[in-house]
DOFINU-870429 format. One line per 8 residues: number of its first residue (from 1); their letters; for each residue x, y, z of N, C-alpha, C. Coordinates in steps of 0.1 Angstrom, whole numbers, always signed. Atoms other than C-alpha are relative to their C-alpha. Layout:
BEGIN
NUM = a = X Y Z X Y Z X Y Z  ...
END
This chain:
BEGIN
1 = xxxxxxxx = +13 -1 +7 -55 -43 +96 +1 +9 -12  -3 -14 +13 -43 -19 +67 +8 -8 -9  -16 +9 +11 -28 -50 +42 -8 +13 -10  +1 -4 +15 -43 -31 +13 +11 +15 +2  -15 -13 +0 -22 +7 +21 +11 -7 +2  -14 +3 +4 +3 -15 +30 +11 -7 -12  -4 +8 +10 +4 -37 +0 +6 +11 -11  -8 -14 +12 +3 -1 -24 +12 +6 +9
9 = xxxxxxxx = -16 -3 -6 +34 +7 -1 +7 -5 -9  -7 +10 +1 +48 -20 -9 +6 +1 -17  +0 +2 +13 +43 -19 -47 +4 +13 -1  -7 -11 +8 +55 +18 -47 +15 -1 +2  -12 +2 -6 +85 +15 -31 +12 -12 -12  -6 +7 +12 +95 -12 -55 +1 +6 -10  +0 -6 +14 +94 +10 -85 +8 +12 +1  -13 -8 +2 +122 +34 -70 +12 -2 -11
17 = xxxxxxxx = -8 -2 +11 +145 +44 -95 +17 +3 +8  -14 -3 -10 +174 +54 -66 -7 -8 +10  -2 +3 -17 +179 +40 -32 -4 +12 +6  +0 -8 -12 +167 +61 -5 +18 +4 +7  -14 -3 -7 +198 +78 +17 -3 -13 +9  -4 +7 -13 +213 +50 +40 +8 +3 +11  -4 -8 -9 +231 +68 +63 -12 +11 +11  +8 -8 -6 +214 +83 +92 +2 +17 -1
25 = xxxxxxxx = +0 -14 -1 +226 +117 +89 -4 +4 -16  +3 -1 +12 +219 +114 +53 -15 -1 -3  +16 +4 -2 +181 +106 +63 -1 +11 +4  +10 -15 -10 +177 +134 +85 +6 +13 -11  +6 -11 +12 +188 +157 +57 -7 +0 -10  +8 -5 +11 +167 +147 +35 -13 +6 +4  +15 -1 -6 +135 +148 +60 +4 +16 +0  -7 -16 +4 +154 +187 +63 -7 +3 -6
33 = xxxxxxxx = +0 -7 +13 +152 +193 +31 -17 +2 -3  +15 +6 +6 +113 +179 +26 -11 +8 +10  +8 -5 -9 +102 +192 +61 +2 +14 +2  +0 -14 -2 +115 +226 +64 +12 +3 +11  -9 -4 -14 +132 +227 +99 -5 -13 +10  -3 +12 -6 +147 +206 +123 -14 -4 +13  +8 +3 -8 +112 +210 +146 -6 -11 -6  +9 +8 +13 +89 +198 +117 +6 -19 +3
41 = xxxxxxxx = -5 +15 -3 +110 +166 +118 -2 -5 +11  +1 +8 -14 +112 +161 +154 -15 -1 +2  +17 +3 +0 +71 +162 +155 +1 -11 -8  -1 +16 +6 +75 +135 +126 +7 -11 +9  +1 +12 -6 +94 +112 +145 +1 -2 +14  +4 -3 -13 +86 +120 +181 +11 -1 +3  -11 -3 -9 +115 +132 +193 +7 +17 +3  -7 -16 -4 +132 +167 +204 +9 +3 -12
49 = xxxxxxxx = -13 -7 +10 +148 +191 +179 +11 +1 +0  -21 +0 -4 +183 +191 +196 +3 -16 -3  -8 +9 +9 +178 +152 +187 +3 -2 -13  -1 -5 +21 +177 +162 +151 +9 +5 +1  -12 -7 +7 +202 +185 +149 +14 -9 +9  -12 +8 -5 +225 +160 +168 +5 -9 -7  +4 +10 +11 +213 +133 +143 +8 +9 -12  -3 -2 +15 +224 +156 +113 +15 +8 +2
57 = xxxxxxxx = -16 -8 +2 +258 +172 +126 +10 -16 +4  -8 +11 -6 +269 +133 +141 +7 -5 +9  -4 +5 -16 +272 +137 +176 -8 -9 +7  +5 +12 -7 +249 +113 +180 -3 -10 -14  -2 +8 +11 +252 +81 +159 -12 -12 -4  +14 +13 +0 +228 +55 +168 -12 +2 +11  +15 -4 -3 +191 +65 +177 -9 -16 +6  +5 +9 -5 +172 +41 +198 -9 -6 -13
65 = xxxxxxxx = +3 +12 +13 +157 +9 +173 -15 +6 -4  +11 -4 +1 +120 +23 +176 +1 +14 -8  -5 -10 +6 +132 +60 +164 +9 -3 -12  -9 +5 +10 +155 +43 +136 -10 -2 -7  +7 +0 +12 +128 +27 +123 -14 +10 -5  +7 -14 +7 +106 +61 +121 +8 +6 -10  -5 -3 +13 +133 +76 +105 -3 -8 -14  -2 +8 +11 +138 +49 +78 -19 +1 -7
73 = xxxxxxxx = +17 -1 +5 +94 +49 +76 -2 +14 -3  +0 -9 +5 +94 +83 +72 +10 +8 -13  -9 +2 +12 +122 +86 +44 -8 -7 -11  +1 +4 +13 +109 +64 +24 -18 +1 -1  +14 -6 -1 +73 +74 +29 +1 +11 -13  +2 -12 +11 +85 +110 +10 +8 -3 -11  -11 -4 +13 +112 +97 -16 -10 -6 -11  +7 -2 +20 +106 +99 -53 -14 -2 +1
81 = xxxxxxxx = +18 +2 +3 +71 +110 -53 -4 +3 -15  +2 -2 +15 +71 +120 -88 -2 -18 -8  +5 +11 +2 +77 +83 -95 -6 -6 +2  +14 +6 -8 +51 +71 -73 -13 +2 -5  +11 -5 +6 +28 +89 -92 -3 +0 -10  +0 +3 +14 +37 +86 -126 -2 -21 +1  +0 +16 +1 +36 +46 -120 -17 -5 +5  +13 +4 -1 +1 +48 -103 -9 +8 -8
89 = xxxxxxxx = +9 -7 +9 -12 +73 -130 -4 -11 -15  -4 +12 +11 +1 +44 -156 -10 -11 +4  +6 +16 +0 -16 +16 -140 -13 +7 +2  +15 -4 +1 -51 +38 -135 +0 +0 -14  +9 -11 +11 -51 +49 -171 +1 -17 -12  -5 +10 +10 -32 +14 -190 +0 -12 +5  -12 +11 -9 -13 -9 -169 -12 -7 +10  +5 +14 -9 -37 -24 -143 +9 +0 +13
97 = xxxxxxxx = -6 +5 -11 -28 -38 -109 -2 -17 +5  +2 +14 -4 -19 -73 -100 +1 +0 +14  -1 +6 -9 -28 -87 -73 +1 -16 +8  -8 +17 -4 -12 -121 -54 -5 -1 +14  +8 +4 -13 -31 -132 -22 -3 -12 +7  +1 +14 -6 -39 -160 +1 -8 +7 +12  +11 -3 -15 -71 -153 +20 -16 -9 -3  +11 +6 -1 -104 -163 +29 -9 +6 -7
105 = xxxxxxxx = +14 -8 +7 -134 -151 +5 -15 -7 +4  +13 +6 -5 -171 -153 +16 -6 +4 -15  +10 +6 +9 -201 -161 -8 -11 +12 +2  +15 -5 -1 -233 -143 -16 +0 -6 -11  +4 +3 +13 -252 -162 -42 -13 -6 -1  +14 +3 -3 -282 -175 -52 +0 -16 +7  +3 +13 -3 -301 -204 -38 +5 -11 +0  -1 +9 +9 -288 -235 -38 +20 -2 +1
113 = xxxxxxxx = -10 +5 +1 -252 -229 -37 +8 +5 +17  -6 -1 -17 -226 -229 -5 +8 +15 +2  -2 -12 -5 -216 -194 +13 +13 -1 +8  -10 +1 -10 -186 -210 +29 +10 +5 -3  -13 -5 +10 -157 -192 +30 +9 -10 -3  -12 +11 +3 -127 -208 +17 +12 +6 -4  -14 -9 +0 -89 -198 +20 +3 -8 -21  -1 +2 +14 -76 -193 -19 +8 +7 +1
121 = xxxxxxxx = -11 -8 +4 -44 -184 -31 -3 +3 -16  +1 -6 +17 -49 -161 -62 +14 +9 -2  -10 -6 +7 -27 -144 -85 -4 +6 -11  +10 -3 +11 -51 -119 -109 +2 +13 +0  -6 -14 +0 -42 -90 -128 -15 +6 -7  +9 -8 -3 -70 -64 -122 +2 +11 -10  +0 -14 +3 -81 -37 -149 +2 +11 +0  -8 -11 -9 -68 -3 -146 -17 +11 +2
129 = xxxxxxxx = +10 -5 -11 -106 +10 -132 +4 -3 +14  +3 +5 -13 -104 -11 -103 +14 +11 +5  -14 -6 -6 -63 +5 -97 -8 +14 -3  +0 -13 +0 -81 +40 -103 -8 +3 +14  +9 +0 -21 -107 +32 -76 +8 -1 +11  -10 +0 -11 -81 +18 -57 +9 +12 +4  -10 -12 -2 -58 +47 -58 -8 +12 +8  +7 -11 -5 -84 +73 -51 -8 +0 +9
137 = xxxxxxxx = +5 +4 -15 -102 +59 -24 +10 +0 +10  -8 +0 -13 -71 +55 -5 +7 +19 +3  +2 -16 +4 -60 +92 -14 -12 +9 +7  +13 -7 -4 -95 +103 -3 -1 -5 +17  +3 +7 -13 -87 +82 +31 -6 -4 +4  +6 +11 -1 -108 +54 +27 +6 -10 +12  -6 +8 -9 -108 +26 +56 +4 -7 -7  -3 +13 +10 -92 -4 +48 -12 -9 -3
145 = xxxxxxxx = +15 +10 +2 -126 -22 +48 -7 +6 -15  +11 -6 +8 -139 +2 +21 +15 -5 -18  -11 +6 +6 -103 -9 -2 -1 -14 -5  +2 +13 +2 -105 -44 +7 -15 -1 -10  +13 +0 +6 -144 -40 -10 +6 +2 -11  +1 +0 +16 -131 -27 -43 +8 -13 -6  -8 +6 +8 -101 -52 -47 -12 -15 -4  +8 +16 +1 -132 -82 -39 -6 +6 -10
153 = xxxxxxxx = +9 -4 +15 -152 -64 -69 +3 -6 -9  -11 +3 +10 -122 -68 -89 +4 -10 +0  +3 +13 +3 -118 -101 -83 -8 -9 -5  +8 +2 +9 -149 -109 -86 -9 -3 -14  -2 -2 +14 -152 -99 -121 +7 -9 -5  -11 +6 +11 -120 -111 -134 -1 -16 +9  -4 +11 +6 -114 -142 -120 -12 -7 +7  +7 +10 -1 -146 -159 -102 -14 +6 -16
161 = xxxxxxxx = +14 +0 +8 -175 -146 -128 +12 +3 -17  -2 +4 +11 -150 -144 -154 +1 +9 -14  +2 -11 +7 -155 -112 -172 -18 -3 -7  +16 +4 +2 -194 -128 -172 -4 -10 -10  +3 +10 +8 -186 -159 -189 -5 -11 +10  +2 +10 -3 -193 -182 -158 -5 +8 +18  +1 -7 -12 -208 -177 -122 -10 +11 +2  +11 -5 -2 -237 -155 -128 -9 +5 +7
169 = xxxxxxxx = +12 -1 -6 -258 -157 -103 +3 +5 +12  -11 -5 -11 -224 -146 -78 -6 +15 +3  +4 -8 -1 -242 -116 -62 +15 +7 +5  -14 -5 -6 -208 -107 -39 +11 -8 +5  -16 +8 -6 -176 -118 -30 +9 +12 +12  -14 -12 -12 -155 -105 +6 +7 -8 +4  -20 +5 -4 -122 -106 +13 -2 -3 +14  +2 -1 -10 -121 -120 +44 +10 +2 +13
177 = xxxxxxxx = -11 -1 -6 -92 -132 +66 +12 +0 -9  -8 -5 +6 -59 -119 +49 +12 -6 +5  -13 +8 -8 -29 -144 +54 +15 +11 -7  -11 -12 +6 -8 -121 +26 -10 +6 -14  +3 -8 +11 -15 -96 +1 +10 +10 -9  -8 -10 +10 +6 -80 -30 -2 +5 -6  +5 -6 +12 -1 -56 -51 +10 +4 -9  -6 -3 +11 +14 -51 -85 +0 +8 -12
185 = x = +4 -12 +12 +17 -23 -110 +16 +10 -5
END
């Protein structure tokens, strides 16, 4: 139920400049480095601090599949945040956000015309308002319901009314059922 935070995951992560550490004991030093002490970490990935410091000296090699992939979601959750930021400060201020989708949109409109939803694969690159809203609503810990609303704004606009050349009388547009969603910036 969270495609939209997961989509801006998705799109920051792509705009690493390094690889994350691949190595597990190379993970748990960085979480180290980021978190402070080997407890700090073990609260991050629910596990005991003697598994941490076992994890980062290499007496223990392979961490059950569920705890692997914490590590790995918590790594790459904190790397290059400076990038992450300069790339979504770029698409608030210049740059925009595309987004690529295949979902169901419902209708509000006047009189007269049909409210049904209808699955639509789009591909529409979004003003850099809508990526500011977007950014700071999720920052502010917006639900995904209140996300999903701005990206349907922003489509709305750009590609069903057109920048107000067609569609007019389109009071709202919602995102409905969400088969995929990408975001681009």
């Amino acid at each position: 139920m969270r495609e939209i935070e997961n989509a801006i995951e998705r799109a920051d992560q792509e705009g690493f400049t390094r690889e994350p550490p691949k190595t597990l004991r190379g993970r748990i030093n960085f979480l180290l480095r980021r978190l402070g002490s080997a407890k700090a970490v073990a609260a991050e990935l629910g596990v005991t601090a003697d598994s941490v410091n076992r994890y980062r000296r290499g007496a223990r090699k392979n961490p059950p599949q569920d705890v692997a992939a914490r590590i790995e979601s918590a790594v790459r959750a904190r790397w290059q945040p400076q990038v992450r930021k300069r790339r979504q400060r770029q698409a608030a201020s210049t740059g925009g956000i595309t987004v690529e989708t295949r979902a169901s949109f419902g209708y509000r409109a006047a009189t007269g015309s049909t409210d049904e939803p209808r699955f639509r694969r789009l591909t529409v690159h979004l003003p850099p308002s809508y990526a500011r809203r977007l950014f700071d609503a999720r920052d502010q810990g917006a639900a995904d319901q209140h996300l999903r609303r701005i990206v349907a704004e922003g489509l709305k606009e750009v590609y069903f009314q057109d920048g107000g050349h067609r569609a007019g009388d389109l009071q709202e547009v919602e995102l409905k059922d969400i088969d995929y969603l990408d975001l681009g910036y």
